[in-house]
C-alpha positions as CSV (number, residue, x, y, z in Angstrom):
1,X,0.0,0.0,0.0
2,X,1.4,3.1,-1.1
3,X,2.2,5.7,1.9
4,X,3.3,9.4,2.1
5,X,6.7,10.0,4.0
6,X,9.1,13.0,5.0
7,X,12.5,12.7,4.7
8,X,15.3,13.7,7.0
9,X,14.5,17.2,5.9
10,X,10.4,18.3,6.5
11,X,10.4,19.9,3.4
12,X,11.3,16.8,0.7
13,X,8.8,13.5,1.1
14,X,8.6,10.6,-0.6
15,X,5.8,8.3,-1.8
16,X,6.6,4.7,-1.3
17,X,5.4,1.2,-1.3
18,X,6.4,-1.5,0.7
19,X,5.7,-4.3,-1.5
20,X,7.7,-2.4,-4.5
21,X,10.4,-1.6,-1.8
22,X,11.3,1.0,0.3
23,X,14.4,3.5,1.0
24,X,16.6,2.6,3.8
25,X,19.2,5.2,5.3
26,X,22.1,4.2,3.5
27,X,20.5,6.0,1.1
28,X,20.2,9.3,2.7
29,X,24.0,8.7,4.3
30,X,25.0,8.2,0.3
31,X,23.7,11.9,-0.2
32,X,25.7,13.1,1.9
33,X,28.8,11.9,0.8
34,X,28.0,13.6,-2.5
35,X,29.9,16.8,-4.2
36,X,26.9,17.8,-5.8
37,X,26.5,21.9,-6.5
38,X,24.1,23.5,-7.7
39,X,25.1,23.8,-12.0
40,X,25.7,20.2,-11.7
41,X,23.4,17.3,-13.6
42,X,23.1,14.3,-12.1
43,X,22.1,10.7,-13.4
44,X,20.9,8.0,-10.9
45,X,20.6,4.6,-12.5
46,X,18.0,2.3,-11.0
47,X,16.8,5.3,-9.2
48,X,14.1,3.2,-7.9
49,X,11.5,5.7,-6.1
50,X,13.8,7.8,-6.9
51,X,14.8,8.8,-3.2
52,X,18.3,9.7,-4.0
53,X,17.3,12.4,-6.4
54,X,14.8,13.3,-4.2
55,X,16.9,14.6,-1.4
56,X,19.8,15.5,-3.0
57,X,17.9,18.0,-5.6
58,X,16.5,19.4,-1.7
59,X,19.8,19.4,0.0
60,X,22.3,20.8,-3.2
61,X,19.9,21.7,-6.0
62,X,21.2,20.7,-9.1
63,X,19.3,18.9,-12.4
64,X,18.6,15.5,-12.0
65,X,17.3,13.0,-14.1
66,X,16.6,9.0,-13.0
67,X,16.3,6.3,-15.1
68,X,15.0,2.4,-14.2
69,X,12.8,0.1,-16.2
70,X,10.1,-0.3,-12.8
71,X,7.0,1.7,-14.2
72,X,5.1,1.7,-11.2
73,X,8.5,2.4,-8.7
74,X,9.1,5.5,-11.4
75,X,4.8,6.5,-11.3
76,X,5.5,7.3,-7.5
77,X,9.0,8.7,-8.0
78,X,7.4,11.1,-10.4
79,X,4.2,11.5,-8.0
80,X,7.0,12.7,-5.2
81,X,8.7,14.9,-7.4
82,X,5.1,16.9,-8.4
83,X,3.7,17.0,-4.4
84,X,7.2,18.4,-3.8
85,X,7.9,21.1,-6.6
86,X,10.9,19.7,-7.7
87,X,11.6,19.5,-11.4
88,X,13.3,15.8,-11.6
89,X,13.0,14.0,-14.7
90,X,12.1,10.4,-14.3
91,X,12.3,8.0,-17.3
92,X,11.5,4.6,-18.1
93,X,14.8,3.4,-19.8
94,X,17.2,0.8,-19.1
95,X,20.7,1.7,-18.0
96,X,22.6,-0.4,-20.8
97,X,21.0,2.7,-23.2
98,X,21.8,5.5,-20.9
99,X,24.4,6.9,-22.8
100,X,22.4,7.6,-25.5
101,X,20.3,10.2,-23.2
102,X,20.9,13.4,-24.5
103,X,20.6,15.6,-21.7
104,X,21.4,19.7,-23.3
């Protein structure tokens, strides 16, 4: 069942469901290790829900786009971005064919 939950931060929240798979906190300790700034573009494969873009789009700005092949994992990373305001691209593509994103 899908759910409705703040990150670390109050202002960023994510949509997730348990039987798709949920976030743990090594992924909000990976965003923090990140030298991400604020010009920078960012490409998370397998971005799942998409948590990593997520936060890190709140914590350092950037552009981010996130890629994975699970529809309904990238309908509620897409749902999270649009409740949040945050203008992260999600799209349904495989990772063996990201480098023929074009990202300009």
């Amino acid at each position: 069942m899908e759910r409705w939950e703040w990150l670390i931060e109050p202002k960023t929240g994510i949509y997730q469901d348990p039987a798709l798979g949920c976030f743990t906190e090594d992924s909000i300790a990976l965003v923090h290790f990140a030298r991400i700034g604020p010009k920078d573009r960012v490409l998370d494969l397998g971005t799942g829900n998409g948590v990593l873009c997520l936060y890190a789009e709140s914590r350092m700005g950037g552009e981010y786009t996130g890629i994975d092949v699970d529809e309904a994992q990238l309908a509620l990373a897409r749902k999270s971005a649009a409740r949040n305001g945050q203008p992260i691209r999600f799209l349904d593509l495989c990772a063996k064919d990201a480098p023929s994103l074009r990202v300009c």
